[in-house]
C-alpha positions as CSV (number, residue, x, y, z in Angstrom):
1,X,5.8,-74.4,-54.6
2,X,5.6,-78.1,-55.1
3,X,9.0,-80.0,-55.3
4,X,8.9,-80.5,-59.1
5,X,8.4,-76.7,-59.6
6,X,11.6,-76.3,-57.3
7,X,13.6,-78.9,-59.2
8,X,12.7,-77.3,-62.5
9,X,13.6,-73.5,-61.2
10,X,16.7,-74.8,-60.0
11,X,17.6,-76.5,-63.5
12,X,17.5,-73.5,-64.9
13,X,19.9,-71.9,-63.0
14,X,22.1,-75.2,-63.5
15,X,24.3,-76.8,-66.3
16,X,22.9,-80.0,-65.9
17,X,20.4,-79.2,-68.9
18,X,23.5,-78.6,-71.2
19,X,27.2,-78.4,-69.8
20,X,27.5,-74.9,-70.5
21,X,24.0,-73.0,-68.9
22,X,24.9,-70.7,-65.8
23,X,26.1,-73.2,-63.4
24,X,24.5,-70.9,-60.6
25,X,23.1,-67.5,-61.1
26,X,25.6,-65.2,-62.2
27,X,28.0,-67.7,-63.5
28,X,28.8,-68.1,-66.6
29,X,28.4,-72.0,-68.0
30,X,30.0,-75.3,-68.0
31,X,28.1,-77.1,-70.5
32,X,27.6,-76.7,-73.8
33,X,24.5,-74.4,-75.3
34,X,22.3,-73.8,-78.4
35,X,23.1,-74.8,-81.8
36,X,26.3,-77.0,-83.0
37,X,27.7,-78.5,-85.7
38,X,27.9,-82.1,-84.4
39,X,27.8,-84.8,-87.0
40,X,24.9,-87.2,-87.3
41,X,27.2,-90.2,-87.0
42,X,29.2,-89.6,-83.5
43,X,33.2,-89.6,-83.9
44,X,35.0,-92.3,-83.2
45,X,37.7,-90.3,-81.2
46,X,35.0,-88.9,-78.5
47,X,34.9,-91.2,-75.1
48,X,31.7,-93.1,-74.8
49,X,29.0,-91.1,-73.0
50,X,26.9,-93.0,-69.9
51,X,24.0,-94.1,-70.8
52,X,20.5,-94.6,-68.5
53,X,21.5,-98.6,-68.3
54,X,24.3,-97.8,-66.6
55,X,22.6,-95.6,-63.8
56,X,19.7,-98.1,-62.5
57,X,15.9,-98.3,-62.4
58,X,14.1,-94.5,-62.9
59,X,16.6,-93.0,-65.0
60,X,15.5,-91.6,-68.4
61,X,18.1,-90.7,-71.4
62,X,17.5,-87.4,-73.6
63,X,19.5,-85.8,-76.4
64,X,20.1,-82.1,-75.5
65,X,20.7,-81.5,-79.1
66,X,23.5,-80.5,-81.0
67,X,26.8,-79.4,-78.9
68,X,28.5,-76.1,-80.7
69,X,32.1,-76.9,-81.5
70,X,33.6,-73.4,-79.8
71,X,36.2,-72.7,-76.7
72,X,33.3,-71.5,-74.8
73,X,32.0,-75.5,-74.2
74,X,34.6,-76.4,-72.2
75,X,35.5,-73.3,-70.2
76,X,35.2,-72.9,-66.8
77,X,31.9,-70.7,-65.2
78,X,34.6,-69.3,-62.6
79,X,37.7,-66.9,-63.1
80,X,40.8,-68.6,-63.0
81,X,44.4,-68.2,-63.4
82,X,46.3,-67.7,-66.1
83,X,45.5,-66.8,-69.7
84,X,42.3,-68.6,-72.0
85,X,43.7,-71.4,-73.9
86,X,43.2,-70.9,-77.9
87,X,41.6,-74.2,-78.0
88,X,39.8,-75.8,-81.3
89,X,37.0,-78.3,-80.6
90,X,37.0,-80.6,-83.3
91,X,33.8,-82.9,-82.0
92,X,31.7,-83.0,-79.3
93,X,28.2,-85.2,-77.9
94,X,26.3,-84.9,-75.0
95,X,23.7,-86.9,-73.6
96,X,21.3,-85.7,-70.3
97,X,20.0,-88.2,-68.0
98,X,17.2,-87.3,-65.6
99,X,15.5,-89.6,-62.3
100,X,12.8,-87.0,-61.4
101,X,11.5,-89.3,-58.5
102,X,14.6,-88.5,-56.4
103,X,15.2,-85.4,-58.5
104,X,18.8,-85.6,-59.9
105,X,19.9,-85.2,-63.1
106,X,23.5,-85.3,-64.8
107,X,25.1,-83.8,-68.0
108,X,27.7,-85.6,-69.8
109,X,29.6,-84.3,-72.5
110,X,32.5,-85.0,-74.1
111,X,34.6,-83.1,-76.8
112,X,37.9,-84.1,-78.5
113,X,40.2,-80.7,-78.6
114,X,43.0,-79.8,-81.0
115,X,45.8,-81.7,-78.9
116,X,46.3,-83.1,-75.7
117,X,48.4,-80.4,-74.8
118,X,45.3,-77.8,-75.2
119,X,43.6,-80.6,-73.3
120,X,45.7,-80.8,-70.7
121,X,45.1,-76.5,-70.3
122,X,41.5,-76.3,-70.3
123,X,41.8,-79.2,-67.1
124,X,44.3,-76.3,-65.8
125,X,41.5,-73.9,-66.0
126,X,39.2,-76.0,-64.4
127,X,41.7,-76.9,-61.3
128,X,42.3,-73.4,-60.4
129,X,39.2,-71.5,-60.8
130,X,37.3,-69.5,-58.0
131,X,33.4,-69.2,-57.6
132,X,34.3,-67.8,-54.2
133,X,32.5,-64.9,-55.9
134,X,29.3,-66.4,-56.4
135,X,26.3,-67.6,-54.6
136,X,27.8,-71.1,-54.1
137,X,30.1,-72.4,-51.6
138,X,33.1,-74.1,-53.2
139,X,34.7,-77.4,-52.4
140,X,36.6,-80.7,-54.0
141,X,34.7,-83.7,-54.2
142,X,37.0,-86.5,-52.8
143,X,36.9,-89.9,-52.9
144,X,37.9,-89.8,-57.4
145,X,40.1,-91.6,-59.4
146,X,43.1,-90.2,-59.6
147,X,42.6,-89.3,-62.9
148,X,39.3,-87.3,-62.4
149,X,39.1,-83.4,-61.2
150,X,35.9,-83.1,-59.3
151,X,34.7,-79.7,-58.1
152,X,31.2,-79.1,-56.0
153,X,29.1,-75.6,-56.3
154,X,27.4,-76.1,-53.1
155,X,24.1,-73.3,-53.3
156,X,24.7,-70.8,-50.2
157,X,20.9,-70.3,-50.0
158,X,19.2,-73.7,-50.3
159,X,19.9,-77.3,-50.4
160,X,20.6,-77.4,-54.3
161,X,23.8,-78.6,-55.1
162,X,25.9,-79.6,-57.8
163,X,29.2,-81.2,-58.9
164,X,31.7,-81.0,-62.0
165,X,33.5,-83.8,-63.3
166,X,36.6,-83.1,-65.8
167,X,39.2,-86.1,-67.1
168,X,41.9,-85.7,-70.2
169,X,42.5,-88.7,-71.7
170,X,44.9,-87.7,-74.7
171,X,43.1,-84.6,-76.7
172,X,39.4,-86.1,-75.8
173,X,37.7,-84.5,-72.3
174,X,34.9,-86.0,-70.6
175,X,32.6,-83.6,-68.6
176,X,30.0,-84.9,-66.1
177,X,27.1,-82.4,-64.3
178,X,25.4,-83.9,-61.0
179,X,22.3,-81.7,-60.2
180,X,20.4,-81.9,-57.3
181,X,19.8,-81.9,-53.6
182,X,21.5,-82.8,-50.3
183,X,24.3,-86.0,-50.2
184,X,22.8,-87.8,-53.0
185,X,24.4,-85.8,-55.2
186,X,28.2,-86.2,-54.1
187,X,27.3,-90.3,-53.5
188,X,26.2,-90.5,-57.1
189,X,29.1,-88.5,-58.6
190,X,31.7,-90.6,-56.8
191,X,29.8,-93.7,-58.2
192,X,30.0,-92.2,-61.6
193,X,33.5,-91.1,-61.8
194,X,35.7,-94.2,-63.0
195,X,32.7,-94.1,-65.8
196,X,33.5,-91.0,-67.9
């Protein structure tokens, strides 16, 4: 199987085509999937999304399509504690940026909720969920802003890896998807964190 073949079966078993595929097999998604109702002119209230520019030489920008306004896009793919939060999205945008030389990609998305306090309890969600269940090993990503939850899903089975990046700021959320393999990955995600 050549390398691009690899890459490409990994994708599919990652987010970073859309914050809400299965993160890993068996888990359920943190990026955002199928159709949406996202306007044609992007809301003023969503945080900026990164662009190629902003990630160097070889990157290439594409629009993953609409992002469906329902509590499922920002859920977790793990269990965690406590109960759902009753969340409404009210917008949402997502771009996908790809450099299939050194095969990474990334998913950002970002949504602007109901309220910063529903805001604030999806990032609970996030901080306390467990994919100790799944076929990835689970770890923080250090070396973030303060501001910035970082979580990596670390493939028991292969080098594949990939990290989750989730920061509130008011009722808007910014989630970032790094996909790929060996320490790459975790360099590029702490280079991308003060971004989102």
């Amino acid at each position: 199987m050549s390398a691009d073949d690899r890459m490409r079966r990994e994708r599919s078993r990652a987010p970073g085509r859309r914050v809400h595929r299965l993160l890993l097999a068996g888990l359920a998604a943190v990026a955002l999937v199928g159709c949406g109702a996202q306007s044609d002119e992007r809301d003023a209230s969503l945080p900026s999304l990164l662009t190629a520019g902003q990630l160097g030489e070889g990157w290439v920008a594409s629009d993953p399509g609409d992002v469906p306004l329902l509590p499922g896009t920002v859920a977790p793919p793990c269990p965690f504690e406590g109960d759902i939060p009753d969340v409404e999205v009210v917008a949402a945008d997502s771009i996908e940026i790809g450099d299939e030389a050194r095969q990474l990609g990334l998913n950002h998305t970002v949504v602007d909720l109901d309220g910063a306090d529903m805001a604030t309890a999806v990032l609970d969600t996030w901080a306390t969920m467990d994919c100790s269940d799944s076929d990835a090993e689970q770890r923080p990503v250090t070396g973030l802003p303060d501001d910035v939850f970082g979580v990596e899903l670390d493939t028991v089975d292969s080098d594949f890896t990939q990290t989750v990046l989730v920061r509130v700021e008011g009722s808007a959320m910014s989630f970032l998807v790094v996909t790929g393999y060996g320490a790459e990955v975790i360099e590029l995600t702490q280079r991308l964190a003060p971004l989102i």
